[in-house]
C-alpha positions as CSV (number, residue, x, y, z in Angstrom):
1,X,1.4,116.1,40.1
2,X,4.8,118.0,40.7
3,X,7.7,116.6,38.6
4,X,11.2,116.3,40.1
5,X,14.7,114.8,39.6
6,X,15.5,112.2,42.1
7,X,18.2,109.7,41.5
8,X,18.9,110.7,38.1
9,X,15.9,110.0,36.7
10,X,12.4,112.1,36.6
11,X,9.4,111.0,38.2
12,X,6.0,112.2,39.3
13,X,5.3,112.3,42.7
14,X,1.9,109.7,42.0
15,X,4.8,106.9,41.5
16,X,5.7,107.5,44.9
17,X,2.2,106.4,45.8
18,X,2.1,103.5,43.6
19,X,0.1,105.0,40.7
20,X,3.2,105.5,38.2
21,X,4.4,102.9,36.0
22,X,1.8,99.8,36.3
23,X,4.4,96.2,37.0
24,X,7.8,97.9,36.6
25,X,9.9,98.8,39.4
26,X,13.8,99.5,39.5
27,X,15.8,97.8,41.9
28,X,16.5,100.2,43.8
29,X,12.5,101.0,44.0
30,X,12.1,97.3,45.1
31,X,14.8,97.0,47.3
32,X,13.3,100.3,49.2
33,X,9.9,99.2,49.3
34,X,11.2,95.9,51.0
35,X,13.3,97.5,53.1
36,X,10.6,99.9,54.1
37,X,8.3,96.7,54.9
38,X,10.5,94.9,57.2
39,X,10.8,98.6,59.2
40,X,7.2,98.6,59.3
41,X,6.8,94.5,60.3
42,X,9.6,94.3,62.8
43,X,10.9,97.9,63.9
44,X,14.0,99.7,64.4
45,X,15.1,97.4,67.2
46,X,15.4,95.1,64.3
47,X,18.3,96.9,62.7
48,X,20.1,97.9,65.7
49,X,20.0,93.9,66.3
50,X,21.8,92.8,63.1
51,X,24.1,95.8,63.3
52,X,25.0,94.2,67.2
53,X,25.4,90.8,65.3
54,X,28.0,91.8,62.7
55,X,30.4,93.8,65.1
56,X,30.3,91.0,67.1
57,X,31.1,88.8,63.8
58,X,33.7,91.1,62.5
59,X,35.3,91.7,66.4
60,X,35.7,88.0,66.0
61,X,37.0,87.4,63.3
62,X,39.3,90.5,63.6
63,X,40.9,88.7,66.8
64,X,40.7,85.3,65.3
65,X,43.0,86.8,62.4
66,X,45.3,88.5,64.7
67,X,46.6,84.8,66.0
């Protein structure tokens, strides 16, 4: 497999797939794997919706402060 540098550290491109180290994963390998499931389960629709809801949350709050 090709070796690379990505994020500081150096990897083969099999981890990628799942085949690299067996039961340990950094957090930021976890947290992208998790994030990359709820993509696949519920779509980019789904992001554009929680990015509507915290405008509207900080727009509020912004006015709410400005009393």
């Amino acid at each position: 497999a090709d070796a690379r540098w990505h994020g500081g550290s150096r990897y083969h491109e099999d981890q990628e797939e799942g085949y690299g180290r067996q039961g340990h994963m950094s957090r930021q390998e976890a947290g992208h794997r998790g994030g990359m499931a709820v993509k696949e389960k519920y779509g980019p629709e789904h992001y554009r919706e929680i990015g509507r809801r915290g405008a509207r949350a900080r727009k509020f709050n912004r006015q709410y402060l400005e009393e």
